[in-house]
PDB file of the backbone (N, CA, C, O) and the ligand in Angstrom, with CONECT records:
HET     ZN  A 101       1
ATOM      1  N   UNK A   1      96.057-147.471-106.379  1.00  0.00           N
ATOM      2  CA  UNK A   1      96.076-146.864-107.720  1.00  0.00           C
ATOM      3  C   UNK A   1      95.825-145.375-107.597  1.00  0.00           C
ATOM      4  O   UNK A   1      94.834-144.833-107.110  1.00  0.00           O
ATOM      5  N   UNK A   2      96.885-144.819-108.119  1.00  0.00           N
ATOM      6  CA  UNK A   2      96.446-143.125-108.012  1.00  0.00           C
ATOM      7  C   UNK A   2      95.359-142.700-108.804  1.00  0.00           C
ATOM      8  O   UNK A   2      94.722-143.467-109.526  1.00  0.00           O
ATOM      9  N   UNK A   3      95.121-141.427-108.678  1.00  0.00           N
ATOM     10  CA  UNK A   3      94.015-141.010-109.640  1.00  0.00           C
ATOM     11  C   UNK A   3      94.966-140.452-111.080  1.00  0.00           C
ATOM     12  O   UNK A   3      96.192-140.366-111.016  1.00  0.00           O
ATOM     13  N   UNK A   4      94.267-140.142-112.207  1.00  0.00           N
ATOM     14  CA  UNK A   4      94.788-139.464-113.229  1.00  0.00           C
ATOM     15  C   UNK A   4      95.316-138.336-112.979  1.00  0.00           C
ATOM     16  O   UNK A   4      96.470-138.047-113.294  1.00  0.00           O
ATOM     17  N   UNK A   5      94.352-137.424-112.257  1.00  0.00           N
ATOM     18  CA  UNK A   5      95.110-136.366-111.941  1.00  0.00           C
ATOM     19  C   UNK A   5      95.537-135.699-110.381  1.00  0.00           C
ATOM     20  O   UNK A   5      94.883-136.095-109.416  1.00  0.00           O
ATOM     21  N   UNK A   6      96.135-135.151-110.262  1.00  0.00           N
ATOM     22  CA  UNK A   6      96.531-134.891-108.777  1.00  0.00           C
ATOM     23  C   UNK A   6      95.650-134.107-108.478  1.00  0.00           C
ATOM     24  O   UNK A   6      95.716-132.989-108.988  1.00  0.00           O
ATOM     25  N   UNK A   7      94.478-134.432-107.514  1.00  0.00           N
ATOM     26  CA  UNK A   7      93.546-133.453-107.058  1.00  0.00           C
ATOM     27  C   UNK A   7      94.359-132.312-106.242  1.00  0.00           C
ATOM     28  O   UNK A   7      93.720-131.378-105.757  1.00  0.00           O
ATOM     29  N   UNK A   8      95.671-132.380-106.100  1.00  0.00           N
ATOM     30  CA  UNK A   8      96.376-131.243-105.119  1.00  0.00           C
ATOM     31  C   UNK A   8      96.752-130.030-105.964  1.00  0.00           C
ATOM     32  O   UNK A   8      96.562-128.853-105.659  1.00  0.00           O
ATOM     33  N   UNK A   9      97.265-130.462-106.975  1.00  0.00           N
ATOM     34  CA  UNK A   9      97.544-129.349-107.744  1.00  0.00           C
ATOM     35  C   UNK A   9      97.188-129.388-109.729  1.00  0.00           C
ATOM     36  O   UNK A   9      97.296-128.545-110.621  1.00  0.00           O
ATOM     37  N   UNK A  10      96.744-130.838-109.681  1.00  0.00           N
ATOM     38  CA  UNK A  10      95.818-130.865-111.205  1.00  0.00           C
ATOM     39  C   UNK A  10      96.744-130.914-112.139  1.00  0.00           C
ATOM     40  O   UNK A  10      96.677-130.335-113.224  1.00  0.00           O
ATOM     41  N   UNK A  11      98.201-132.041-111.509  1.00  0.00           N
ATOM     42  CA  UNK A  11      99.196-132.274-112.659  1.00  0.00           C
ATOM     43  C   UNK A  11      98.257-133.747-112.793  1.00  0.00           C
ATOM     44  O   UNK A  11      97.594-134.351-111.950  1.00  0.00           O
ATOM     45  N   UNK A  12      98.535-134.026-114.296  1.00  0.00           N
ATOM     46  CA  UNK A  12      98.927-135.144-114.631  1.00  0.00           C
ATOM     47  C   UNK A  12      99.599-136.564-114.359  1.00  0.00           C
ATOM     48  O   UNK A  12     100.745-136.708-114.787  1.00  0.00           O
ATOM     49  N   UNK A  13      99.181-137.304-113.892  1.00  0.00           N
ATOM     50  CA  UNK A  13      99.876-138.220-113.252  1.00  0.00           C
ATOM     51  C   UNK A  13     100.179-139.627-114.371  1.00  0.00           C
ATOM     52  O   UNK A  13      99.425-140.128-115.205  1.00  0.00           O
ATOM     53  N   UNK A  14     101.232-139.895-114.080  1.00  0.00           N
ATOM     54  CA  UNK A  14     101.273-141.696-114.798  1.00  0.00           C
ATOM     55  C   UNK A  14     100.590-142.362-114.081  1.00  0.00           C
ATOM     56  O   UNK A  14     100.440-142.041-112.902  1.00  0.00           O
ATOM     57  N   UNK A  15      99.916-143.621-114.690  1.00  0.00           N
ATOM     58  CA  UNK A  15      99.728-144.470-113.920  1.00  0.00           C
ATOM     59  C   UNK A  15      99.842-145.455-112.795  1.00  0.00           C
ATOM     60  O   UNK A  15      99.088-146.039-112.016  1.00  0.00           O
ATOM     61  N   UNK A  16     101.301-145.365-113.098  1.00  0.00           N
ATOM     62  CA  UNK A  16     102.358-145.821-111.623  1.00  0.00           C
ATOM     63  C   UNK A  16     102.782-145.209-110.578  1.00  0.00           C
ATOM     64  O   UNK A  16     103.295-145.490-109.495  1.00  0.00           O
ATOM     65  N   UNK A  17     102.282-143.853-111.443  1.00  0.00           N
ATOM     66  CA  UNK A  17     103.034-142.862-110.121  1.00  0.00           C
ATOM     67  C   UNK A  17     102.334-143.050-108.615  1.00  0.00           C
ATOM     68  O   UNK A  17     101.140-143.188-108.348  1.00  0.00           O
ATOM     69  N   UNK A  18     103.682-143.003-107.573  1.00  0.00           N
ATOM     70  CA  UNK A  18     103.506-143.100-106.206  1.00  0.00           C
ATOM     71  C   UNK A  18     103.180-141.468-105.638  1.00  0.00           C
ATOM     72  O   UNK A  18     102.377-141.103-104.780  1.00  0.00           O
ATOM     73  N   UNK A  19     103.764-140.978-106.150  1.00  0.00           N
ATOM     74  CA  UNK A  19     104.116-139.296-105.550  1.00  0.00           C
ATOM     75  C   UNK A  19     103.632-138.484-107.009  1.00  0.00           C
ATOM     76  O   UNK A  19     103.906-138.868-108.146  1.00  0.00           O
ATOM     77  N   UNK A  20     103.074-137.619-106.751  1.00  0.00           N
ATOM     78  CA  UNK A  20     102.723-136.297-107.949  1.00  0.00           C
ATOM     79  C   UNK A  20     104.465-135.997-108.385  1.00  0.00           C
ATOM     80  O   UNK A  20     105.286-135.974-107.469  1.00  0.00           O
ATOM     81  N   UNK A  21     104.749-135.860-109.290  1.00  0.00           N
ATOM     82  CA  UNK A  21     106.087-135.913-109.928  1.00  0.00           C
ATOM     83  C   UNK A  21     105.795-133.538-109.597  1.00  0.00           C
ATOM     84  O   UNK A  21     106.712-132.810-109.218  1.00  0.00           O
ATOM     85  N   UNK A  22     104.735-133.177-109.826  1.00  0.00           N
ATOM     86  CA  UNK A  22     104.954-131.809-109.811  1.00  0.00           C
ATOM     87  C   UNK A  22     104.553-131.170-108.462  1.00  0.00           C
ATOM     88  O   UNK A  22     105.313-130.220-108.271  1.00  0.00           O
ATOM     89  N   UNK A  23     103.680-131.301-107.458  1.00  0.00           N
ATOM     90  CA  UNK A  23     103.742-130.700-105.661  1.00  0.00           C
ATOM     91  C   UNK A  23     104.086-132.251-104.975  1.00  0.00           C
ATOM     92  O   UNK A  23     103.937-132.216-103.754  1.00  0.00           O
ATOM     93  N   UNK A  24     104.333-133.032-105.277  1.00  0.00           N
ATOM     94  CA  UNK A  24     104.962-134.367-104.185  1.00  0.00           C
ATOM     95  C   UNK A  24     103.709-134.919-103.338  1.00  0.00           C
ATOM     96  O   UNK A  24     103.828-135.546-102.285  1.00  0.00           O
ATOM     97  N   UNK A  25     102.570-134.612-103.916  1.00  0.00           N
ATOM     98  CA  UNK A  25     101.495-135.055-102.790  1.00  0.00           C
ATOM     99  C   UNK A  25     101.445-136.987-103.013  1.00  0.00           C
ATOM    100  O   UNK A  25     101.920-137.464-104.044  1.00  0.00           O
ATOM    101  N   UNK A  26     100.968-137.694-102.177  1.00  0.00           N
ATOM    102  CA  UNK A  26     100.774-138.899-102.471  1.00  0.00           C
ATOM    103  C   UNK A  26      99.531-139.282-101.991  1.00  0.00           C
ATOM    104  O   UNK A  26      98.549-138.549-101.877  1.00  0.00           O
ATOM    105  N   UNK A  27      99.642-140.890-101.612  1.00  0.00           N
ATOM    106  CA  UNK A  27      97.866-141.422-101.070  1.00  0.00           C
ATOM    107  C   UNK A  27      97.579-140.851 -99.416  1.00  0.00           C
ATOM    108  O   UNK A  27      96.509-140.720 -98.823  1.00  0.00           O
ATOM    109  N   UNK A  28      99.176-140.543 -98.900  1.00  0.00           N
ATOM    110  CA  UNK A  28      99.192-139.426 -97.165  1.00  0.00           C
ATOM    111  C   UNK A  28      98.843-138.684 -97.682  1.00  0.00           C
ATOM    112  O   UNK A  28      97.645-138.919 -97.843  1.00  0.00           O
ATOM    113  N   UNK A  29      99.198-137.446 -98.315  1.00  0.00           N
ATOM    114  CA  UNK A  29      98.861-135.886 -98.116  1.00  0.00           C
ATOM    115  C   UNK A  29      98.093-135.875 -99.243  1.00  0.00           C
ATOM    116  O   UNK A  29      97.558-134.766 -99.276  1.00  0.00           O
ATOM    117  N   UNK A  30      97.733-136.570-100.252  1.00  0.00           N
ATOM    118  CA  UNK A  30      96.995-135.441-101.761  1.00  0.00           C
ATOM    119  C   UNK A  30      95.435-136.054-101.272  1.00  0.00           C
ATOM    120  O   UNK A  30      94.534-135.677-100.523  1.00  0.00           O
ATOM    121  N   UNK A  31      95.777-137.559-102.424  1.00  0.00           N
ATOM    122  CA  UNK A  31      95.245-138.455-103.138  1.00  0.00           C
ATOM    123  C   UNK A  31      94.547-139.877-102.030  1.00  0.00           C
ATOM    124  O   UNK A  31      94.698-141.072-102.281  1.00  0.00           O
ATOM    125  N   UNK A  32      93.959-139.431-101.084  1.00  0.00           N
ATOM    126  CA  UNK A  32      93.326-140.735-100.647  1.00  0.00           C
ATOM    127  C   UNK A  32      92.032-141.218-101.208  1.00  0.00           C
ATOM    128  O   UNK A  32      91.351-140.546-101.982  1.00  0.00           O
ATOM    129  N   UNK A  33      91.583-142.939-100.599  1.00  0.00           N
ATOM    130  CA  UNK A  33      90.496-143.252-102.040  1.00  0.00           C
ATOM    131  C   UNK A  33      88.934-142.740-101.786  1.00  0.00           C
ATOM    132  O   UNK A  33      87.980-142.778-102.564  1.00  0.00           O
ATOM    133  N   UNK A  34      89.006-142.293-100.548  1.00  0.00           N
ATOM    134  CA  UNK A  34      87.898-141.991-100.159  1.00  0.00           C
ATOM    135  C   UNK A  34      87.753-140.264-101.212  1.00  0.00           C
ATOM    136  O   UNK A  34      86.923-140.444-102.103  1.00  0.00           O
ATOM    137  N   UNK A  35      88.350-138.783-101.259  1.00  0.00           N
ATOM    138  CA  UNK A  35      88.609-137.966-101.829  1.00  0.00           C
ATOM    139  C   UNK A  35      88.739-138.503-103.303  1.00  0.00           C
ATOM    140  O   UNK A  35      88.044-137.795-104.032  1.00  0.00           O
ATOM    141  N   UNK A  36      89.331-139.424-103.953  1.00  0.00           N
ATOM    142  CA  UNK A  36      89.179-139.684-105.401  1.00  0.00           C
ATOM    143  C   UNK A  36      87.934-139.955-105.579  1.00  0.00           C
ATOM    144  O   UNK A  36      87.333-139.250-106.391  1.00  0.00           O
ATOM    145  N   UNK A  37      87.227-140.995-104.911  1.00  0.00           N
ATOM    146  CA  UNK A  37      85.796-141.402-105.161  1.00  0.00           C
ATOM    147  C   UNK A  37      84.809-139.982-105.012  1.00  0.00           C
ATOM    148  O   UNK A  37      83.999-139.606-105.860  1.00  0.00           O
ATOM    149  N   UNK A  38      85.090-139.347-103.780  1.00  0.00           N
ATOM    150  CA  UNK A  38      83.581-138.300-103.868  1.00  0.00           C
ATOM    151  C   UNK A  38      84.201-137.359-104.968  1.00  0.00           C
ATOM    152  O   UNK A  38      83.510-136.430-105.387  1.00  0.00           O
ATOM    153  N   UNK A  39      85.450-137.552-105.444  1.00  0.00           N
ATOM    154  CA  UNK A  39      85.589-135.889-106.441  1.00  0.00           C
ATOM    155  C   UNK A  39      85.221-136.539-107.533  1.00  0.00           C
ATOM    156  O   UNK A  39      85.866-136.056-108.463  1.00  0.00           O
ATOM    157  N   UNK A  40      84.404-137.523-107.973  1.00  0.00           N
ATOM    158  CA  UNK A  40      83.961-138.369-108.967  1.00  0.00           C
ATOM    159  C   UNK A  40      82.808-138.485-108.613  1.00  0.00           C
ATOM    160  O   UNK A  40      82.181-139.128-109.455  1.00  0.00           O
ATOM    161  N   UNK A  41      82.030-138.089-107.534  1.00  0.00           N
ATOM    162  CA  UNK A  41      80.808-138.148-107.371  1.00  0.00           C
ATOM    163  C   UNK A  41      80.712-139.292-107.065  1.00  0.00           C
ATOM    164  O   UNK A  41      79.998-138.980-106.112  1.00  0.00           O
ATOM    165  N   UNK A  42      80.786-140.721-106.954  1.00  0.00           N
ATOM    166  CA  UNK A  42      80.604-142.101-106.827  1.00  0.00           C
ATOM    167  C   UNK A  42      80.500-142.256-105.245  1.00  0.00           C
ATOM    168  O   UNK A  42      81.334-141.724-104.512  1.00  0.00           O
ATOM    169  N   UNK A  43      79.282-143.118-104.681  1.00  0.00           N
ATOM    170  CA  UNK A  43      79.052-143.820-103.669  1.00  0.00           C
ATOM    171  C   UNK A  43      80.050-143.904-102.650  1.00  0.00           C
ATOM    172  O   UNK A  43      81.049-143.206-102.818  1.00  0.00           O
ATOM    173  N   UNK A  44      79.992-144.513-101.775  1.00  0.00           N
ATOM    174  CA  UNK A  44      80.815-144.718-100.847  1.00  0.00           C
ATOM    175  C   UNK A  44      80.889-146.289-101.135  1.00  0.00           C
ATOM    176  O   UNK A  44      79.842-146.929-101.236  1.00  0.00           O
ATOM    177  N   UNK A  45      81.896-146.783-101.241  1.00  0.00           N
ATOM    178  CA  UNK A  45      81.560-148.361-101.562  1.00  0.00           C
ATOM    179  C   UNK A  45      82.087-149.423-100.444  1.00  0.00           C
ATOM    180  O   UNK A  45      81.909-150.628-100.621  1.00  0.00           O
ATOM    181  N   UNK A  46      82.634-149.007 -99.482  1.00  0.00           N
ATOM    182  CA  UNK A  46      82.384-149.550 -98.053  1.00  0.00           C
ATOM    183  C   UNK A  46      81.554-149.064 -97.581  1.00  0.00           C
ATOM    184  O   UNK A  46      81.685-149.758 -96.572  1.00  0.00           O
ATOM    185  N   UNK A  47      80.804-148.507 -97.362  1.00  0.00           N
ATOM    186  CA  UNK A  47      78.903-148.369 -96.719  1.00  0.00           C
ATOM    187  C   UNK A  47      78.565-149.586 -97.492  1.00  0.00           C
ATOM    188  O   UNK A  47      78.592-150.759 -97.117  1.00  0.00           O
ATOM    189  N   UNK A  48      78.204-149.030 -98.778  1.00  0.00           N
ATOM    190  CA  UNK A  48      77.518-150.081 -99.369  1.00  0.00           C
ATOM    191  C   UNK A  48      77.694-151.468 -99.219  1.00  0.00           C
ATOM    192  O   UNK A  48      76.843-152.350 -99.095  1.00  0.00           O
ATOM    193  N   UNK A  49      79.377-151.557 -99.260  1.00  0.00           N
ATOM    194  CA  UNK A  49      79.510-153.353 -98.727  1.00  0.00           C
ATOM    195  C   UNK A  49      78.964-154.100 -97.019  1.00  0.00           C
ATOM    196  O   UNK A  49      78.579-155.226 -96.701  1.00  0.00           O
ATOM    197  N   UNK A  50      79.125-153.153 -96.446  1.00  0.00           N
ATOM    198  CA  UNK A  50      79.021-153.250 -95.093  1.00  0.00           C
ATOM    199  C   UNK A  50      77.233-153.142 -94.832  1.00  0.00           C
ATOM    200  O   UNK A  50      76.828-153.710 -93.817  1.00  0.00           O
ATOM    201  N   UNK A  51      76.204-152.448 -95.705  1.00  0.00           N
ATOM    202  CA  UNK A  51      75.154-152.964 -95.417  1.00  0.00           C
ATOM    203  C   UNK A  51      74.848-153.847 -96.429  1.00  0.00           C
ATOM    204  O   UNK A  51      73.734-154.316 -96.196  1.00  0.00           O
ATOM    205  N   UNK A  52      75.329-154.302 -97.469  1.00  0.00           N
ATOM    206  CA  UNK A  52      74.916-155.481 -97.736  1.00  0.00           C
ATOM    207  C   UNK A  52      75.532-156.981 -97.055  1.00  0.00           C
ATOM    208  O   UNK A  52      74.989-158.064 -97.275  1.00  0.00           O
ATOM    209  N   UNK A  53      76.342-156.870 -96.489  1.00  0.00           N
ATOM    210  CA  UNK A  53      76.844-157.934 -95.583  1.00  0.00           C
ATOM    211  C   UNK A  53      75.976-157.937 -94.513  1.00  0.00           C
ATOM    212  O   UNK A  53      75.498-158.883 -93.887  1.00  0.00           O
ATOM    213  N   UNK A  54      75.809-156.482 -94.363  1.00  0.00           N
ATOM    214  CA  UNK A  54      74.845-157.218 -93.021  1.00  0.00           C
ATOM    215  C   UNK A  54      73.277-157.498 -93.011  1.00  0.00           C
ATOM    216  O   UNK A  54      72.679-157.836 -91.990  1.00  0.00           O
ATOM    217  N   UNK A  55      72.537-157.284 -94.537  1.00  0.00           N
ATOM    218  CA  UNK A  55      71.291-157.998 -94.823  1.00  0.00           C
ATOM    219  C   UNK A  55      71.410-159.413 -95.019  1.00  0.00           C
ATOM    220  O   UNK A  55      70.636-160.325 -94.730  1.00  0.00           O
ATOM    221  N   UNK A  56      72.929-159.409 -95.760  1.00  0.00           N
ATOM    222  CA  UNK A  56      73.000-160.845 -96.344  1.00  0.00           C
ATOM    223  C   UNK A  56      73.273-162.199 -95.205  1.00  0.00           C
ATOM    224  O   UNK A  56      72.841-163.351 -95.182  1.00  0.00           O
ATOM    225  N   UNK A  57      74.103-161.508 -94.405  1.00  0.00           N
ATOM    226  CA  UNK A  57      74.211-162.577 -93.289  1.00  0.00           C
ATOM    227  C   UNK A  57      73.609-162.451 -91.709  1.00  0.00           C
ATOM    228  O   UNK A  57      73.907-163.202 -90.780  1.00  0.00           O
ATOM    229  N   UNK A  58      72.855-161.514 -91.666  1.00  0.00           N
ATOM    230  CA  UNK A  58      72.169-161.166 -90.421  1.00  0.00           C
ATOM    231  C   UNK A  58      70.996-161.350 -90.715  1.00  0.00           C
ATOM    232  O   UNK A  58      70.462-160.560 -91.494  1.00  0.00           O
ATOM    233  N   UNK A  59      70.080-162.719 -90.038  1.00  0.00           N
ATOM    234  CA  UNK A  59      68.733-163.338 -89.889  1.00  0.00           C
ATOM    235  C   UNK A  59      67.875-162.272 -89.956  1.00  0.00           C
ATOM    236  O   UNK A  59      67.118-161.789 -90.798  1.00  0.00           O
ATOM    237  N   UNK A  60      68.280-161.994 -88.586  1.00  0.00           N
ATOM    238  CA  UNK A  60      66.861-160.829 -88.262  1.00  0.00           C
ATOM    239  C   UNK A  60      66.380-159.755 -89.303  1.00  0.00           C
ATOM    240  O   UNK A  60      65.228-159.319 -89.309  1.00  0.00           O
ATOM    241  N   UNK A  61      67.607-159.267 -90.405  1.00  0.00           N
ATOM    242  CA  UNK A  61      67.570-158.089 -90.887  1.00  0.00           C
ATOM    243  C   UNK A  61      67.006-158.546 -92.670  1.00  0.00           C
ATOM    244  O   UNK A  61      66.120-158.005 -93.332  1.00  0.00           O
ATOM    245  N   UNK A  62      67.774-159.542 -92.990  1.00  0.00           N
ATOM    246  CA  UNK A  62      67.160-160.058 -94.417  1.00  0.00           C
ATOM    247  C   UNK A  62      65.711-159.953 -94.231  1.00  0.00           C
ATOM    248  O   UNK A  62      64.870-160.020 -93.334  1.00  0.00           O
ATOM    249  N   UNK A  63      65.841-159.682 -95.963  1.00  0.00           N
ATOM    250  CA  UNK A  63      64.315-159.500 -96.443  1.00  0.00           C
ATOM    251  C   UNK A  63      63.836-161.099 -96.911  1.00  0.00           C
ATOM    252  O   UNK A  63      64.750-161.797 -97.349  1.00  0.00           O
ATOM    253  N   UNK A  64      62.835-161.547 -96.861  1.00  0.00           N
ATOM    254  CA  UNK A  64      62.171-162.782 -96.638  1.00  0.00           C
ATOM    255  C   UNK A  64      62.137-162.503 -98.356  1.00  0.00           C
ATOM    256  O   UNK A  64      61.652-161.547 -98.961  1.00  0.00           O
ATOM    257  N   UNK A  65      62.862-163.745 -98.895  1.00  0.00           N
ATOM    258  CA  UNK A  65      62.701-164.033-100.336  1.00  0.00           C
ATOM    259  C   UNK A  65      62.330-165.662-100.602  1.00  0.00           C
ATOM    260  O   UNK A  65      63.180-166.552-100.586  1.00  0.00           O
ATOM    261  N   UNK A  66      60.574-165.914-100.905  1.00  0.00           N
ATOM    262  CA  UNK A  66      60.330-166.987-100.905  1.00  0.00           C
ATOM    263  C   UNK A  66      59.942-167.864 -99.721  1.00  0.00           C
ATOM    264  O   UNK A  66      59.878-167.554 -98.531  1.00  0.00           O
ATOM    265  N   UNK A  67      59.770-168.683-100.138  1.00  0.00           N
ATOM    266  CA  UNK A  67      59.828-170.112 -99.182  1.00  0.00           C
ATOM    267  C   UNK A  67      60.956-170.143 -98.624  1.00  0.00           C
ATOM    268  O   UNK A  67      61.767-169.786 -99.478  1.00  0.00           O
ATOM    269  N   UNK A  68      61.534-170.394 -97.556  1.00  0.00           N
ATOM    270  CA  UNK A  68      62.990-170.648 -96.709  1.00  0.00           C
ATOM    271  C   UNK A  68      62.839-172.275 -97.175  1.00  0.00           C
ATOM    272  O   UNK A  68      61.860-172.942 -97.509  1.00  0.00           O
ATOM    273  N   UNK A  69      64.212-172.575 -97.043  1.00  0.00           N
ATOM    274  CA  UNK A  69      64.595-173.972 -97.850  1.00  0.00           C
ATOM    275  C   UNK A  69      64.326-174.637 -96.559  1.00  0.00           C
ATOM    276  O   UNK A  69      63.397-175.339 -96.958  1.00  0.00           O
ATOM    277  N   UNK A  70      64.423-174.888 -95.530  1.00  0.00           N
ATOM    278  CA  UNK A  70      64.305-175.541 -94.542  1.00  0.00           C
ATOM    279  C   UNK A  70      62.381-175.758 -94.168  1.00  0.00           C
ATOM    280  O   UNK A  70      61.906-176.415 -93.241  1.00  0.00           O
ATOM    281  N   UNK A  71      61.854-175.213 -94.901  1.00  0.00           N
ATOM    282  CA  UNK A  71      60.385-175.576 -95.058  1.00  0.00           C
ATOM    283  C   UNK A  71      59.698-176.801 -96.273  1.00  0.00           C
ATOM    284  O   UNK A  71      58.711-177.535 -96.222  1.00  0.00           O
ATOM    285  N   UNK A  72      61.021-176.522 -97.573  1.00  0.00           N
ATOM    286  CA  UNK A  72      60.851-176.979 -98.500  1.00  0.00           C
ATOM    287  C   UNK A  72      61.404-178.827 -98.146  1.00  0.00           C
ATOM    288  O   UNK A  72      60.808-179.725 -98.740  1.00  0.00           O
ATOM    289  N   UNK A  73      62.586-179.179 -97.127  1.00  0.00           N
ATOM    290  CA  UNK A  73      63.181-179.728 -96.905  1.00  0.00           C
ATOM    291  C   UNK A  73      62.110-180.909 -95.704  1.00  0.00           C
ATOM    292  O   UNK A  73      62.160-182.132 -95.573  1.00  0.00           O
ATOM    293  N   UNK A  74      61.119-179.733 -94.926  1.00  0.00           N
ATOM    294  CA  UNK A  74      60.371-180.650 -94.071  1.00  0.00           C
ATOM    295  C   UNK A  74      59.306-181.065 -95.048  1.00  0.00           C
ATOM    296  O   UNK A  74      58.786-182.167 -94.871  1.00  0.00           O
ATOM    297  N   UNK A  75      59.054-180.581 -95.702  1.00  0.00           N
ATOM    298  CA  UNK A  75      57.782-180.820 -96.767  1.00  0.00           C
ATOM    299  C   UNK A  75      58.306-182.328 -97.735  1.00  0.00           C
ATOM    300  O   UNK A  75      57.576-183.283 -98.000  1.00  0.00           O
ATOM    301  N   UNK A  76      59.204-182.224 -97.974  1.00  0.00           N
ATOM    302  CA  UNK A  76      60.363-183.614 -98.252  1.00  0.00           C
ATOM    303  C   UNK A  76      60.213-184.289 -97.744  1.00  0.00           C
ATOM    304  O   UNK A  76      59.401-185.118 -98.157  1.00  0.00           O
ATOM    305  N   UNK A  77      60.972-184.542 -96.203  1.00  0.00           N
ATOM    306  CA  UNK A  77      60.367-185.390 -95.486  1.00  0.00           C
ATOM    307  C   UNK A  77      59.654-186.247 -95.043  1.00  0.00           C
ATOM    308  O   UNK A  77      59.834-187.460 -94.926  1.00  0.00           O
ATOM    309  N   UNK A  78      58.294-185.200 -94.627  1.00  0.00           N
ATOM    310  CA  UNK A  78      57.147-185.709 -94.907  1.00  0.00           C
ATOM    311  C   UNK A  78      56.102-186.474 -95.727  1.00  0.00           C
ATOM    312  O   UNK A  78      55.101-187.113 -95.404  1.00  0.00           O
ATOM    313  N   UNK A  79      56.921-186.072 -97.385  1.00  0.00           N
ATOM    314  CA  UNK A  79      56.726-186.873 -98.447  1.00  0.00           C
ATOM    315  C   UNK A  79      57.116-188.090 -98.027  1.00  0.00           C
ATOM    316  O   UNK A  79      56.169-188.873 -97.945  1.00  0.00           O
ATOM    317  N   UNK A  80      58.362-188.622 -97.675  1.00  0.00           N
ATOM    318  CA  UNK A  80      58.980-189.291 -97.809  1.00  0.00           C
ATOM    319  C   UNK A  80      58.336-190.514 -96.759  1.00  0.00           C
ATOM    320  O   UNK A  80      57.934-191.636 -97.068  1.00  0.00           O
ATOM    321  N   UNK A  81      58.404-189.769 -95.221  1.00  0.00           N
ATOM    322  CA  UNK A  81      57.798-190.894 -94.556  1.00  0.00           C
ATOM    323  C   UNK A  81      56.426-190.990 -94.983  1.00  0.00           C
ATOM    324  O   UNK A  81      55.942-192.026 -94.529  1.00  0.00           O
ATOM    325  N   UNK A  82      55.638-190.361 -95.642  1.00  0.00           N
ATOM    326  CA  UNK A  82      53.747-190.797 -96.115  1.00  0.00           C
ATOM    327  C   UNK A  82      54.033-191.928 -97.027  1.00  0.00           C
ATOM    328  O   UNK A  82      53.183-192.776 -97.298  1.00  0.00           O
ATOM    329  N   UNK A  83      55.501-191.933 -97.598  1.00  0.00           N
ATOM    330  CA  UNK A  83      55.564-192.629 -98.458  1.00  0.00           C
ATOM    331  C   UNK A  83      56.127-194.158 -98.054  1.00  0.00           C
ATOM    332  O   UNK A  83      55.996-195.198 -98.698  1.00  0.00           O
ATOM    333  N   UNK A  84      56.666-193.982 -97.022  1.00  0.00           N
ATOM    334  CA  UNK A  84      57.261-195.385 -96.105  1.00  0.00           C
ATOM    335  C   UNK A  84      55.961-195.740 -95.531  1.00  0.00           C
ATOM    336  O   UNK A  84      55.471-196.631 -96.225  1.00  0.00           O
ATOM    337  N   UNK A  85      55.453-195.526 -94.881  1.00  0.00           N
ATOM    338  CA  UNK A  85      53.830-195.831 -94.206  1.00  0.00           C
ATOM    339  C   UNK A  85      53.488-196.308 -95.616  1.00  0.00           C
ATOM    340  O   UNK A  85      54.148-197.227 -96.103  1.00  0.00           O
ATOM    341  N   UNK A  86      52.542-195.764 -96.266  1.00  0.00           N
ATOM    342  CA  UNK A  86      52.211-196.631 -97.427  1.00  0.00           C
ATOM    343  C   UNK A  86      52.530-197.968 -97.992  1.00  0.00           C
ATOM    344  O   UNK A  86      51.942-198.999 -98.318  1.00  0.00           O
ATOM    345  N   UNK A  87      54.164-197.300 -97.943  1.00  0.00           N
ATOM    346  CA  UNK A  87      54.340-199.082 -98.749  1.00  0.00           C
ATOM    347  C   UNK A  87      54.364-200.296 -97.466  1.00  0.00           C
ATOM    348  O   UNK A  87      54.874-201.416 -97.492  1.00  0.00           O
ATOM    349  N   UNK A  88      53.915-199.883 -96.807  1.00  0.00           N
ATOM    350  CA  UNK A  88      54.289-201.243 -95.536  1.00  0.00           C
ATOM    351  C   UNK A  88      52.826-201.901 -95.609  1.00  0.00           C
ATOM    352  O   UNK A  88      52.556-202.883 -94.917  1.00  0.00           O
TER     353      UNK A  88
HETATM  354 ZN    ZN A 101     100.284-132.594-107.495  1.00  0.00          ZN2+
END
């Protein structure tokens, strides 16, 4: 998706447009998304995805939220066989 305006020379663009209809720049020479985003001031939003992928699926690096389910699951268990012993 282009930007509204051609950061190359500050025509007006359609929405469809592939090429600046007034200096010919496109997403090669004008308009790439990385340059639309910082001339908008906005984040980098592959950083951002790329460290949240890697809190979200890398053990070592996640932040400890709660009880881990695999504690909750032996605690189950354990219910379960106190509860087989009993009834015998
Ligand atoms: Zn242009």
């Amino acid at each position: 998706m282009p930007p509204e305006i051609c950061p190359n020379c500050g025509a007006i663009l359609p929405p469809t447009a592939k090429v600046c209809p007034e200096c010919g720049s496109d997403e090669k020479t004008g308009w790439s998304e990385t340059a639309y985003a910082s001339s908008l001031g906005l984040p980098d939003e592959n950083f951002n995805y790329d460290e949240f992928v890697k809190e979200e699926f890398n053990p070592s690096l996640a932040r400890p939220r709660g009880i881990h389910w695999l504690w909750w699951l032996t605690a189950l268990i354990l219910v379960i066989l106190f509860l087989i012993f009993c009834l015998h």
